[in-house]
N, C-alpha and C positions, 0 to 999 in steps of 0.2 A: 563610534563603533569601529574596531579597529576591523583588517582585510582578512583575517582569521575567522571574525566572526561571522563576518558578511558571507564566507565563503561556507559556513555552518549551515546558513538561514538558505544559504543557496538550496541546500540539501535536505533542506526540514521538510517541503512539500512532497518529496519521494517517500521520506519517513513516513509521514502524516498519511500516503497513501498506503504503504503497508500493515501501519496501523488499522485505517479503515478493515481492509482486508482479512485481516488478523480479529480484528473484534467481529467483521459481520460473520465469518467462520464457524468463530465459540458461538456465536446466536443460534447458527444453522442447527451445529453439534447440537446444543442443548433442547432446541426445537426436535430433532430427530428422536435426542434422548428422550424425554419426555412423553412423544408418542409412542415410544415401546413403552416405558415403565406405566402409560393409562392400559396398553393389552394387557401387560402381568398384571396392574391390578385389579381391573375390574372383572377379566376375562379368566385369566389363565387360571385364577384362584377357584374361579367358581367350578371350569374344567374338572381340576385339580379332587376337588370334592366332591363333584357327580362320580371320577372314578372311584374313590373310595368309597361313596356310599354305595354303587354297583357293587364293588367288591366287600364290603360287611355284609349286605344282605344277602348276596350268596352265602357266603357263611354260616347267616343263617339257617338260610335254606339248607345246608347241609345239615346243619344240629338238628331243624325240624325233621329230615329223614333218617339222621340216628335215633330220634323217638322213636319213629314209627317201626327202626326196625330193633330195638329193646337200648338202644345205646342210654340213657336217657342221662349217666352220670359222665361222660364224652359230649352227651346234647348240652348238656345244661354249662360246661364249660366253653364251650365252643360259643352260645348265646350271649353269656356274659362275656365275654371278652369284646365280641363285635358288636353288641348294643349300644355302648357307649360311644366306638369311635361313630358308629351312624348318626346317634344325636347329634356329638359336636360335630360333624361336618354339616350337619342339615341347616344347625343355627349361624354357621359360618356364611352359608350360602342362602338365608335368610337377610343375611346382614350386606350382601352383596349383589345385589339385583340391580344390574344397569341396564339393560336390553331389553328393549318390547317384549311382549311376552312372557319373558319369564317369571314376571311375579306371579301369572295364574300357572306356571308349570308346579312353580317354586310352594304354592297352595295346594293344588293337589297333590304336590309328594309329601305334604307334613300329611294331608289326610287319610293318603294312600298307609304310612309309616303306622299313623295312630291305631287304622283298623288292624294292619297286618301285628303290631303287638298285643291286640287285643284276643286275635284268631290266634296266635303261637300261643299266650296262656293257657286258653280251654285246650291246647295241643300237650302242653305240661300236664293238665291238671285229667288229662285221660286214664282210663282205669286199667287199657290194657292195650296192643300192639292193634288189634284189628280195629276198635273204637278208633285213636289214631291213626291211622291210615286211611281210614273212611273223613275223618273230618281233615288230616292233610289234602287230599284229591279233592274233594267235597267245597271247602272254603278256603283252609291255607295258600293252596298252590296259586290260586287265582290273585288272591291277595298278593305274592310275591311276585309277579306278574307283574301288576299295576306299581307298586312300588319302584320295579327294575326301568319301565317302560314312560314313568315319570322323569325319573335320574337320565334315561337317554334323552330324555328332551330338551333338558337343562343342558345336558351335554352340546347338543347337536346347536343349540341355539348361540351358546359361548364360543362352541369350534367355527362354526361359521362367522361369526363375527371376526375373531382371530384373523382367519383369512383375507375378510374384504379390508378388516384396519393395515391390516399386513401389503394389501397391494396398495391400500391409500398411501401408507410410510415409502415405500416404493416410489410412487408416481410422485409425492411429497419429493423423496431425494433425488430426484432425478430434475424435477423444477428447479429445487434449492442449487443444487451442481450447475446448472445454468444462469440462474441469478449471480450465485457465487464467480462465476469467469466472467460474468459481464461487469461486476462491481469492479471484480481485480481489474481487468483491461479498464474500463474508466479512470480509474481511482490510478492509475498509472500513469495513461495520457496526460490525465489531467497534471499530476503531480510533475512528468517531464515538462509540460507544457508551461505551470510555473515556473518548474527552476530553471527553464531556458532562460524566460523573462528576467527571472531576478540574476541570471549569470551574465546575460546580454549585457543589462543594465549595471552592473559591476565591473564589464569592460569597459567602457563608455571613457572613462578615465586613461586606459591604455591606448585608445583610437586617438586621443585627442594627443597625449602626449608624445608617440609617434606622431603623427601630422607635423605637430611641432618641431618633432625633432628633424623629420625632413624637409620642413620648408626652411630651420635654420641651416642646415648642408647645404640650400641652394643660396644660402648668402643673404636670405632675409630675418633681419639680425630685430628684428619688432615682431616674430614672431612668439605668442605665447602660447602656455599650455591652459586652458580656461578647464579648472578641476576645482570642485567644493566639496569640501570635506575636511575630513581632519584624520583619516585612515593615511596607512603609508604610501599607498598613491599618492595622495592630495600631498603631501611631503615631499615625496618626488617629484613633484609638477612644480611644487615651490620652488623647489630647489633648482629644478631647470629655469624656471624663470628669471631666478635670480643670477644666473648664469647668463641666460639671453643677453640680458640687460648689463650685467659687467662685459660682455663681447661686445654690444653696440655703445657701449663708453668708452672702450679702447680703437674700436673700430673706426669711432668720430675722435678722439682724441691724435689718434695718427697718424690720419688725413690731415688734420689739418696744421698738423705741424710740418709735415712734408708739403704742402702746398703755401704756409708762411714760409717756408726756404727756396722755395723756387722765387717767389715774389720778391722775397726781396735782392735776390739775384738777378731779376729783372730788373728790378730797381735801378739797383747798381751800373749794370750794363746802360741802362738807356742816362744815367747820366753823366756819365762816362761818353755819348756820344756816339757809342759802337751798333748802339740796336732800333733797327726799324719794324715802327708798330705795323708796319700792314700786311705783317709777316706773324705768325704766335711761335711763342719762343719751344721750343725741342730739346735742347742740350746746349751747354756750354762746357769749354776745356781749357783750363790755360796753358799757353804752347811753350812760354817761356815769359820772360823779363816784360816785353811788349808785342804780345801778341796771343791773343786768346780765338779761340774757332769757337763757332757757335752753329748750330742747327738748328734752323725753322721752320717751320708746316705752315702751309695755305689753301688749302682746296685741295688740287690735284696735282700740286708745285712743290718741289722739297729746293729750300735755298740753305748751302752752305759757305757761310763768312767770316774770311778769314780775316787775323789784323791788321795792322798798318801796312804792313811791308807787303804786296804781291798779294792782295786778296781777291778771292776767286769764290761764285758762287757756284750752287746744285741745287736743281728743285729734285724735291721726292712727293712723297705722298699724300697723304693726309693729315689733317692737325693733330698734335698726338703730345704730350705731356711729361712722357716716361725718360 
């Protein structure tokens, strides 16, 4: 894997936590969502149809009082029109009963309904304004009553509900908004908390090879860069190594060729006669034809010896090579 990708994977647990984030989010949304759309449907609808059946059997109720006061070809269209929508909301709100109670509201408005079409026929089938009038007051009006007083009940049962699901989705989103910033801040943490680790662990490679590179600066020439891999790191690490190690072959190769010439300079002089070992040799010069200077270290003694002619020593200092 090359340092491109490494440095991807670095980054994927940050991803991987906005992802979380992101998905537990659309859960929240759709949890939210879901709770409105069960109020519209189980609730709102039924709302929806207790107002209309209010408002058709008003209607009615008006047609029954154009009977009574001679209206009867106004009554009779008035009735037909709003009969039907009454039906079909009743069988809507038949088909729709989620909430306690309402099945037996939703019972006595069909029976409430049935009687009150039964009392508006004998209300058509009257002979004259005052007959009519007498059995509207009489039996109708009470009938429309019960009918009205039916439909607020369904009403009142489904509006209430509305309100308590409406503060549960409330106190719902207000949970969720809390969960939701605790996942984000976790799933954060967490995910920096990762990519430090695998970022640390990615460096690992550059700590060592710095190291390396300062301890060869201080002239330790066996220093390596200890990297596995096969990313461009680990190539660079190779690469310095292999460098190390061509500097400590030149480095040994140098030496000792520079210390094969002194020796056998040595050599030379002590058989020649000129040089006393209980002295380490310094420096030699040659002065001329017969006579060469040499400088020797001993301890705390510097001795210099000159050739044949008028030779003269000097102690100096230390034993020393150079």
């Amino acid at each position: 894997m090359n340092l491109y990708k490494k440095l991807l994977l670095a980054q994927a647990p940050i991803a991987a936590a906005l992802a979380i984030v992101g998905v537990f989010s659309v859960i929240v949304v759709s949890y939210l969502g879901s709770h409105s759309q069960t109020i519209l449907k189980d609730n709102y609808r039924s709302v929806l149809a207790a107002q209309r059946m209010k408002e058709a059997i008003e209607r009615m109720d008006s047609a029954a009082l154009f009977i009574v006061a001679g209206q009867r070809k106004k009554a009779l269209e008035q009735a037909d029109k709003n009969r039907p929508i009454f039906e079909n909301e009743l069988k809507i709100q038949e088909g729709n009963i989620t909430e306690s109670g309402e099945k037996e509201f939703t019972e006595q408005l069909r029976a409430a309904w049935t009687d009150y079409q039964k009392k508006f026929e004998q209300l058509q089938n009257t002979a004259n304004s005052e007959e009519a009038r007498q059995l509207y007051f009489s039996d109708l009006e009470s009938a429309f009553y019960r009918v009205k007083t039916a439909a607020d009940q369904i009403l009142a049962v489904n509006q209430d509900t509305m309100v308590r699901k409406s503060d549960e989705v409330i106190k719902t989103a207000e949970r969720m908004n809390a969960i939701t910033i605790t996942v984000a801040l976790a799933a954060l943490v967490l995910g920096l908390f990762v990519s430090s680790l695998l970022t640390r662990r990615m460096l690992r490679p550059l700590s060592a090879l710095s190291e390396a590179t300062h301890r060869l600066g201080e002239g330790h020439f066996d220093a390596r860069a200890r990297v596995h891999g096969n990313d461009e790191l680990a190539r660079v690490a190779h690469d310095f190594n292999a460098m190390a190690a061509r500097l400590a072959e030149y480095r040994k190769s140098s030496l000792g060729e520079l210390l094969q010439q002194r020796l056998e300079v040595a050599a030379k002089l002590a058989c020649d006669g000129r040089l006393d070992f209980r002295y380490g040799i310094v420096k030699y010069e040659p002065l001329g034809r017969r006579h060469t200077a040499i400088e020797i270290d001993r301890g705390d003694k510097r001795l210099e010896r000159r050739g044949q002619h008028g030779a003269r020593h000097r102690r100096i200092g230390r034993h020393s090579f150079a």
